[in-house]
VEXDREN-2710 file (C-alpha; in Angstrom, 1 decimal):
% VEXDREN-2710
k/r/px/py/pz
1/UNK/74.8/-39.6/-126.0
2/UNK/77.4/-42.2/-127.9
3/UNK/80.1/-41.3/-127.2
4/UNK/82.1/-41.8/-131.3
5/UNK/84.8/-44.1/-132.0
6/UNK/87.9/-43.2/-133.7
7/UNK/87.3/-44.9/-136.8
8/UNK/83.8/-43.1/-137.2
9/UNK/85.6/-40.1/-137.1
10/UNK/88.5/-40.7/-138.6
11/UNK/87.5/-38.8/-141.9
12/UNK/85.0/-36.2/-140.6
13/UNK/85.8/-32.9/-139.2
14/UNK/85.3/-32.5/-135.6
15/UNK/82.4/-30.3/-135.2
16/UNK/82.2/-30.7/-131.4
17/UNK/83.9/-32.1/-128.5
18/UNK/82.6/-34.5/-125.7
19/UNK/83.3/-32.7/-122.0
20/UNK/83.6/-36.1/-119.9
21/UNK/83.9/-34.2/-116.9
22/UNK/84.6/-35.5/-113.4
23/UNK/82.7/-38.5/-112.8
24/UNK/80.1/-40.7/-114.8
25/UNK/78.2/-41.9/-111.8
26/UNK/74.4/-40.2/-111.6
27/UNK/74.3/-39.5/-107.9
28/UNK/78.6/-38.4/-107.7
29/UNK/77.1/-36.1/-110.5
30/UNK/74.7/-35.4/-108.4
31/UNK/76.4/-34.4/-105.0
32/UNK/79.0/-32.6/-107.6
33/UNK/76.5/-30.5/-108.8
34/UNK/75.4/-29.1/-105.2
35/UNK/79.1/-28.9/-104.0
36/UNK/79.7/-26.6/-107.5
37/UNK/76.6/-24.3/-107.4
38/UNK/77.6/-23.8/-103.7
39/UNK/81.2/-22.9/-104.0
40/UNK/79.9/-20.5/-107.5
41/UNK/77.1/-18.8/-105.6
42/UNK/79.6/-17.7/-103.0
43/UNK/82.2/-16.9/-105.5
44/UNK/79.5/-14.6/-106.9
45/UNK/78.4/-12.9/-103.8
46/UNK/81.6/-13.0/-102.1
47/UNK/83.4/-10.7/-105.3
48/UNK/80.5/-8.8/-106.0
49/UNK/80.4/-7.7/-102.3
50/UNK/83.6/-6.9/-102.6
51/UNK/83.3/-4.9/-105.4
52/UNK/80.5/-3.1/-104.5
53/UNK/82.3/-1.7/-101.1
54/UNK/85.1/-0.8/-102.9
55/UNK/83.2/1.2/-105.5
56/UNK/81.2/2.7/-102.4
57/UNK/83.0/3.4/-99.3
58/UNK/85.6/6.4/-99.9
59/UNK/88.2/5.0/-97.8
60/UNK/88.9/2.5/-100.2
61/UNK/89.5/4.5/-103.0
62/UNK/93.3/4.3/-103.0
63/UNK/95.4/2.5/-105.4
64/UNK/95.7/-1.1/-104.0
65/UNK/91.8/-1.6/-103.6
66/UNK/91.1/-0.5/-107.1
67/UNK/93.5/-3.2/-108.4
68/UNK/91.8/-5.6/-105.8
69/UNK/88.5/-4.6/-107.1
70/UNK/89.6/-5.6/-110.5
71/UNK/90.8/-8.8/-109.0
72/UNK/87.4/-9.7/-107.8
73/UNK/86.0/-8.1/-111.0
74/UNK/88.8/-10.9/-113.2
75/UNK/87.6/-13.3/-110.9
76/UNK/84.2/-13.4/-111.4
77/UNK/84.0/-13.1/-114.6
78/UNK/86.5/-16.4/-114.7
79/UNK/84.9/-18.6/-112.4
80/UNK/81.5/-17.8/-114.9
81/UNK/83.5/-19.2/-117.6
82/UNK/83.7/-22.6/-116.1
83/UNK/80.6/-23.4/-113.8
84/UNK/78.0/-22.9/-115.3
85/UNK/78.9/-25.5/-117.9
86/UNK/80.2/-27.9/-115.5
87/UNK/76.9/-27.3/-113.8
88/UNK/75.2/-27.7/-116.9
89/UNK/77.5/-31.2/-117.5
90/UNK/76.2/-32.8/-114.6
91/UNK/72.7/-32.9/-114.3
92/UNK/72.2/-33.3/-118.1
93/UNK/73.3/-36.9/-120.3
94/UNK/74.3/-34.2/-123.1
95/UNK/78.2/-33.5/-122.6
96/UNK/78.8/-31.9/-125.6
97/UNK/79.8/-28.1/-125.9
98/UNK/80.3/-27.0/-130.2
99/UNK/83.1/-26.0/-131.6
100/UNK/82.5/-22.5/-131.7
101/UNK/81.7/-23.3/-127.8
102/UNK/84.8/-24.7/-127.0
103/UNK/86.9/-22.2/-128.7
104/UNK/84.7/-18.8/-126.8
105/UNK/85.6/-21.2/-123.5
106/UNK/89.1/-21.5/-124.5
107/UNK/89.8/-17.7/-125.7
108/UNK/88.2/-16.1/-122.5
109/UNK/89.7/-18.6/-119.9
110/UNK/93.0/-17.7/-121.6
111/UNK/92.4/-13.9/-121.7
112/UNK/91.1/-13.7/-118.0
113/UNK/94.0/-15.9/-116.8
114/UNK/96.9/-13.8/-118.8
115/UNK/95.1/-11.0/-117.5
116/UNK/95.3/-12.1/-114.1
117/UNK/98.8/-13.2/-114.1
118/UNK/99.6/-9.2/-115.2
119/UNK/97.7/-8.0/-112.8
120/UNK/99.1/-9.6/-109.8
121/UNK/102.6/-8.1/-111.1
122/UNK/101.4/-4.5/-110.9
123/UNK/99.7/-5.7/-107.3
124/UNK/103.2/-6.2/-106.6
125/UNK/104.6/-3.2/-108.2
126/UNK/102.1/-1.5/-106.1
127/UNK/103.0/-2.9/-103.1
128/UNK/106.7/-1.9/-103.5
129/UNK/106.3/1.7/-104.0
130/UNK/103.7/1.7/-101.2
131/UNK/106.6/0.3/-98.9
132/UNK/109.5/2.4/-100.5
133/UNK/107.8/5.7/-100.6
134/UNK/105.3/5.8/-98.4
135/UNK/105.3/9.8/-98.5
136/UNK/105.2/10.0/-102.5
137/UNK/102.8/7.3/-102.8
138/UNK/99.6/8.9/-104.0
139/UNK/102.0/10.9/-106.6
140/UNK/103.5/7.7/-107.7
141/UNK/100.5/5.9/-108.4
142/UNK/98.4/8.1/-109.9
143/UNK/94.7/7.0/-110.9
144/UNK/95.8/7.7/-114.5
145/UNK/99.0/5.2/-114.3
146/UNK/96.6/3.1/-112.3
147/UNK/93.8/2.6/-114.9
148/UNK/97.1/2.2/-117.6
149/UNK/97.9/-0.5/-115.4
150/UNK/95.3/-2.4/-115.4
151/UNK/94.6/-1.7/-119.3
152/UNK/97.8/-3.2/-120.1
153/UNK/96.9/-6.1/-118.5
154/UNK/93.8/-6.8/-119.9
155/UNK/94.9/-5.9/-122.9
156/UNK/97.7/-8.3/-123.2
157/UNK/96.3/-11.0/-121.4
158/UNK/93.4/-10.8/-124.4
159/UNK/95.8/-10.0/-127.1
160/UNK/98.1/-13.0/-126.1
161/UNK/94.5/-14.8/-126.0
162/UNK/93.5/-14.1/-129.9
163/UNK/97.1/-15.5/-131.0
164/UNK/96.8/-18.5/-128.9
165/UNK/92.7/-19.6/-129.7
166/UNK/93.4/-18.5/-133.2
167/UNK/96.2/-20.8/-133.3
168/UNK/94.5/-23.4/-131.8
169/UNK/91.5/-23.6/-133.3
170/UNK/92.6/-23.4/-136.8
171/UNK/94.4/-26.9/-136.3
172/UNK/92.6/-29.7/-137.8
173/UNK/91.0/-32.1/-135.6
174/UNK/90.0/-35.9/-137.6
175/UNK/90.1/-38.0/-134.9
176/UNK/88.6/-38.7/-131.6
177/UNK/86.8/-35.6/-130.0
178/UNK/86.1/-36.8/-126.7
179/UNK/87.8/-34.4/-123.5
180/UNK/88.5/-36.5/-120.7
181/UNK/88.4/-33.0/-118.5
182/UNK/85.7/-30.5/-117.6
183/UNK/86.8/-27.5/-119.9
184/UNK/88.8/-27.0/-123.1
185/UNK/92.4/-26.6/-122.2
186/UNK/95.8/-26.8/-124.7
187/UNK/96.8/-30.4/-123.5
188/UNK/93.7/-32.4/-124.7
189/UNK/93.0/-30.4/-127.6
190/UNK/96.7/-30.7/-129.1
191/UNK/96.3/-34.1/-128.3
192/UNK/93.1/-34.4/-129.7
193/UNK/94.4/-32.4/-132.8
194/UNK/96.0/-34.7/-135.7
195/UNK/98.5/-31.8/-137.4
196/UNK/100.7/-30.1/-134.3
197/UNK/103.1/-27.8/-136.2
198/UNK/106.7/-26.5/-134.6
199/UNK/105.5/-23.2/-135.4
200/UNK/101.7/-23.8/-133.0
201/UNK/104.8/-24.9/-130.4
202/UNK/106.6/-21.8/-130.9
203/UNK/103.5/-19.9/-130.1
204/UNK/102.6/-21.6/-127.1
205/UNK/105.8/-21.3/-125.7
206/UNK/106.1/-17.7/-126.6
207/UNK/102.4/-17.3/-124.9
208/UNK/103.4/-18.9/-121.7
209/UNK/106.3/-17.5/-121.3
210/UNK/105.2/-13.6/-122.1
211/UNK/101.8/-14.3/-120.2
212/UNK/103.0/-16.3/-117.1
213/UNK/106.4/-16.4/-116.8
214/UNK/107.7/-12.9/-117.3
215/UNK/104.6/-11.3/-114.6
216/UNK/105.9/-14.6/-112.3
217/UNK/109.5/-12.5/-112.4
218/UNK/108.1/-8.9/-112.3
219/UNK/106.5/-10.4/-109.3
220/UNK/109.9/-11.9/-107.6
221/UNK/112.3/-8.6/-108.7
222/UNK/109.3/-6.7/-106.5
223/UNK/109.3/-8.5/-103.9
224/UNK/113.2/-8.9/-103.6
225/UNK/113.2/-4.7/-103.5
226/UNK/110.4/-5.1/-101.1
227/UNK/112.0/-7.1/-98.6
228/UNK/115.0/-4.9/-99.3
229/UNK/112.9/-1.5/-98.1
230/UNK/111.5/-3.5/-95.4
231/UNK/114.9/-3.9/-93.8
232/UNK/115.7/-0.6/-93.7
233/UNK/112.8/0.2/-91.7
234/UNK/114.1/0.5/-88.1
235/UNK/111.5/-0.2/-85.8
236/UNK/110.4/-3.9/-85.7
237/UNK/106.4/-3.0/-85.5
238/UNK/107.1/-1.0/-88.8
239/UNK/108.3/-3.8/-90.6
240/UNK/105.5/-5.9/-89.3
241/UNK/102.9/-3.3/-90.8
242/UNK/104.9/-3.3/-94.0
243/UNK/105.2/-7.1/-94.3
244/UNK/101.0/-7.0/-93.4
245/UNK/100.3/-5.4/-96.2
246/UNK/101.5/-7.9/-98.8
247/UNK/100.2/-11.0/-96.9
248/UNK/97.5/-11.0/-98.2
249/UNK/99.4/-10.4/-102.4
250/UNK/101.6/-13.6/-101.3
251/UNK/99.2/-15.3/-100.3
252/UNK/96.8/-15.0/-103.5
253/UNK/100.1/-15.2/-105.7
254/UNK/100.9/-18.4/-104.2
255/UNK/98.1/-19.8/-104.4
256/UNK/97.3/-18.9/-107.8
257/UNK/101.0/-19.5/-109.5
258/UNK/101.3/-22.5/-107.3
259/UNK/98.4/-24.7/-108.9
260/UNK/98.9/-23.4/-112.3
261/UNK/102.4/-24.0/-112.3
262/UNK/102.0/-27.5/-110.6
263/UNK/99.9/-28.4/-113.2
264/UNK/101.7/-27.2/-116.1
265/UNK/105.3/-27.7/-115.5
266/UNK/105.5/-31.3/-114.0
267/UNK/107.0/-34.1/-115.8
268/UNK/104.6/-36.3/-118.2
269/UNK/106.3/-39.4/-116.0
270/UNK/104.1/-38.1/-113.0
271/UNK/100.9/-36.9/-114.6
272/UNK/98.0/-38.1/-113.4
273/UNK/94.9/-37.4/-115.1
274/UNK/92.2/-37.7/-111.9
275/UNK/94.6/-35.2/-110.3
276/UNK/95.6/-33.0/-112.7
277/UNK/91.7/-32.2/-113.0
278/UNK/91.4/-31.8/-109.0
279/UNK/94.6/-29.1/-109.5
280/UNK/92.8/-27.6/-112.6
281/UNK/89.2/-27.0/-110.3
282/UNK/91.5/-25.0/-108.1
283/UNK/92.6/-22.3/-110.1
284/UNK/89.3/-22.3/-112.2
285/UNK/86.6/-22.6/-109.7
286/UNK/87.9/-22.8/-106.1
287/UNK/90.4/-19.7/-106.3
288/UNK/87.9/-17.1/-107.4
289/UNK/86.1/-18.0/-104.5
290/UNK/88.8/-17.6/-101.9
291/UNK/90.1/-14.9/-103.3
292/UNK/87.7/-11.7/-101.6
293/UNK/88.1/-14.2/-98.0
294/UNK/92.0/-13.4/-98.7
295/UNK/92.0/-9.9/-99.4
296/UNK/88.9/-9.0/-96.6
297/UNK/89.1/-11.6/-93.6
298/UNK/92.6/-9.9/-92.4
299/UNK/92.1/-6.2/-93.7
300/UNK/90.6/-3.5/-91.1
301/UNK/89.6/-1.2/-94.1
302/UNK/87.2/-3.6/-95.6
303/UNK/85.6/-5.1/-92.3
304/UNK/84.7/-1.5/-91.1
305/UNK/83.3/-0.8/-94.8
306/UNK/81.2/-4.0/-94.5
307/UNK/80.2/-2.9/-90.7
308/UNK/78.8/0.7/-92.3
309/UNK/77.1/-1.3/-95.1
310/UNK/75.0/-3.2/-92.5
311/UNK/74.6/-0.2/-90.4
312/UNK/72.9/1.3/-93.8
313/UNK/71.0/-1.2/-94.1
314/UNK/69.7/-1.8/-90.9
315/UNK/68.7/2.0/-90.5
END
């Protein structure tokens, strides 16, 4: 496909974008393709499994695998927003994804992302009455505040999602419609866009800073009271069992905030398109598949739940 000029579309309205993607060399697209469909079918099996055990094995019917089920359940469901067209980009010459396309891509890797960043706060809330209140746990978190939980944060990660496509999309683009990335993100498509309002800037900043930055403070305040409750326990195995059980919480969190924020918070002096992509394949497509290794290599509940599964199976 021709990629258009400018000028061709300088007075047309843009009725689809051009995905460039990561590389225009046939046999990089290739080896790209393999390394993708890899890293997705184990993203797919590795959540699913996860998922499954938790819905089936009893002993992990407690408050902190349901959220991690809904983890793997966000995370699925987000790395299938990206792959398959980036699977799609490289074995086919057509790059093109519509308009209505790109703005379904854009609303749900929005939604699922918001979604996620609320939900790791209430994985840390969780954490922090686990470790405060051992006793009273169970009567803290009940399964009804629990399914709240996780309610709220789909439903403001998706609301927070409709402003922000809706926003975006109603913007007029006249010019150039070619992406130089893999998916439809705010920074090419403002930059793509030829009418930028203050007022589609005061949205964005309200968005990130509802969406990300205030569940990137719930997170810290909990694990400042966390670390607070852990030294007050007196014995030092105690506080090793206590710090155990968010390891595996910092460690996603980290992770996770760390790319996105590298990405999205570094100074347009340093930006570098070839890496910002590598950054943006992290949190899209790589973290989804790490993220049931995180929360089941190191945890004794799941690895005797996937022992009795193949004991099941075998008999």
């Amino acid at each position: 496909m021709r990629f258009p000029t400018g000028m061709e579309r300088s007075n047309q309205t843009v009725t689809e974008f051009i995905l460039v993607g990561f590389t225009t060399d046939p046999v990089m697209q290739l080896v790209l393709f393999v390394v993708f469909l890899g890293v997705y079918s184990v993203t797919v099996v590795g959540n699913t499994t996860l998922i499954m055990l938790i819905c089936n094995d009893s002993r992990l019917h407690t408050p902190m695998y349901f959220f991690i089920g809904n983890l793997s359940f966000l995370d699925l469901w987000f790395s299938s927003v990206y792959t398959p067209k980036i699977l799609a980009t490289c074995i086919s010459d057509d790059k093109s994804i519509s308009f209505a396309g790109c703005a379904a891509q854009f609303f749900f890797s929005a939604g699922l992302g918001y979604s996620e960043c609320y939900l790791l706060a209430t994985m840390a809330y969780d954490r922090y009455v686990a470790i405060s209140n051992p006793l009273l746990y169970a009567q803290a978190m009940s399964r009804r505040l629990c399914i709240c939980l996780v309610m709220y944060s789909y439903t403001g990660g998706f609301v927070s999602a409709i402003l922000l496509t809706s926003n975006t999309f109603t913007m007029d683009y006249c010019g150039d419609n070619v992406i130089d990335d893999f998916f439809c993100d705010v920074p090419p498509l403002v930059k793509l866009s030829c009418d930028v309002k203050e007022s589609y800037q005061a949205v964005l900043y309200f968005v990130l800073a509802s969406n990300a930055i205030a569940p990137a403070v719930l997170i810290l305040a909990s694990y400042l009271f966390i670390i607070g409750a852990i030294l007050r326990i007196r014995s030092t195995q105690g506080r090793l069992k206590a710090f155990s059980t968010c390891s595996s919480h910092l460690i996603s969190v980290t992770l996770y905030y760390g790319s996105i924020l590298y990405s999205y918070s570094r100074p347009s002096s340093s930006y570098s398109l070839e890496r910002d992509k590598m950054v943006s394949t992290f949190y899209t497509v790589v973290f989804p598949m790490l993220s049931p290794m995180i929360y089941s290599l190191r945890n004794k509940d799941v690895k005797d739940a996937v022992r009795k599964l193949f004991r099941l199976t075998q008999s």
